[in-house]
N, C-alpha and C positions, 0 to 999 in steps of 0.2 A: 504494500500500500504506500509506504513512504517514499519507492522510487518512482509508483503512479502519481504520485500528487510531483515531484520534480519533473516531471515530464509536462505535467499540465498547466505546472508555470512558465517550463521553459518553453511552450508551446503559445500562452499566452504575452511571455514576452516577445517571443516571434514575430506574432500578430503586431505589437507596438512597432516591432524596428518595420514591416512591412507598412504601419501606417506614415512612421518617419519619414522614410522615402519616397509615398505618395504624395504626405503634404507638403516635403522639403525641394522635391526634388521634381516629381511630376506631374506636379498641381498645375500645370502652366501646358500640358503637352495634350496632344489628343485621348493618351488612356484613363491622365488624370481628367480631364472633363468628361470624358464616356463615365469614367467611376461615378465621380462626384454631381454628374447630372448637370453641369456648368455649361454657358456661353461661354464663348472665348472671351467677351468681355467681360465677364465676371470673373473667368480667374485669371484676367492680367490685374483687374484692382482689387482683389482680395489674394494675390497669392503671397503676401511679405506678413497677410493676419496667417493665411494656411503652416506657413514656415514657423512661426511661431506657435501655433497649436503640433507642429509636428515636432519640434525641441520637445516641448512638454510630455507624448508619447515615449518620447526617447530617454527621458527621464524616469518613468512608468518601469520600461523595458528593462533600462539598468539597474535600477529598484528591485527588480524581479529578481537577475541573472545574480544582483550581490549576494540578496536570500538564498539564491542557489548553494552560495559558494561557501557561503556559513557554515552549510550541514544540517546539524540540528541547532543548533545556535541562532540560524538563519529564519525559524520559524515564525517568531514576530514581525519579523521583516517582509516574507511571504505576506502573511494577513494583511500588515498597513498597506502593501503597493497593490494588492488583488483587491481590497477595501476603495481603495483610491481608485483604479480600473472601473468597480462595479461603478460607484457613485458618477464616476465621467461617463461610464455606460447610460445610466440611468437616465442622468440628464440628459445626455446628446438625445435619446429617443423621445423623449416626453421635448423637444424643442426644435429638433430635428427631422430626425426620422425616426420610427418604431425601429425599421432595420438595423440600426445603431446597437440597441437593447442583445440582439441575437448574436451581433459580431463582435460585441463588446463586451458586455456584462457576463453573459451566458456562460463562455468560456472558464471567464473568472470565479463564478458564483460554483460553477462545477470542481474547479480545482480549490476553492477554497474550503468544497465539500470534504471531499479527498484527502487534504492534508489534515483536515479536522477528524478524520475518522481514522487518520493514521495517526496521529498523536495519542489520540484516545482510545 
């Protein structure tokens, strides 16, 4: 159980560095607009806000990867940044899009299941 729940953060950090590089990197390009449902005009004047919500991601991700690397030490660590994941989950869908909720939170809420039933 303990290496299912490191797998499902390091899965959920995955998902962050893969959002990093949407919003850093190709917010501004044809797959970033296909994703994100954007005019090309909207993401040349929003994409320096996208870049900045994708640091934030990235911060998420690393949060994640250092719980990893704790061991068990790492375990509160795990909580607060999968914690931190759900609640930006949460919100992006209640403001956003629902879809937010499934590619965001879901993940997180699942491996925070997992690590809680392997501790305990």
């Amino acid at each position: 159980m303990y290496l299912l729940g490191n797998v499902l953060v390091g899965l959920v950090a995955v998902l962050h560095v893969y959002f990093l590089v949407l919003e850093m990197f190709l917010w501004d390009t044809p797959f970033g607009r296909k994703t994100f449902d954007l005019t090309p005009e909207c993401s040349v004047e929003s994409k320096t806000l996208a870049a900045n919500q994708g640091l934030y991601n990235g911060f998420l991700a690393a949060g994640l990867v250092w719980g990893i690397c704790l061991g068990e030490a790492g375990f509160s660590i795990k909580l607060f940044f999968l914690s931190c994941v759900i609640i930006a989950g949460i919100f992006g869908a209640m403001t956003v899009s629902r879809k937010i909720f499934f590619v965001q939170a879901l993940p997180a809420i699942i491996a925070i299941g997992v690590l809680i039933m392997a501790r305990y």
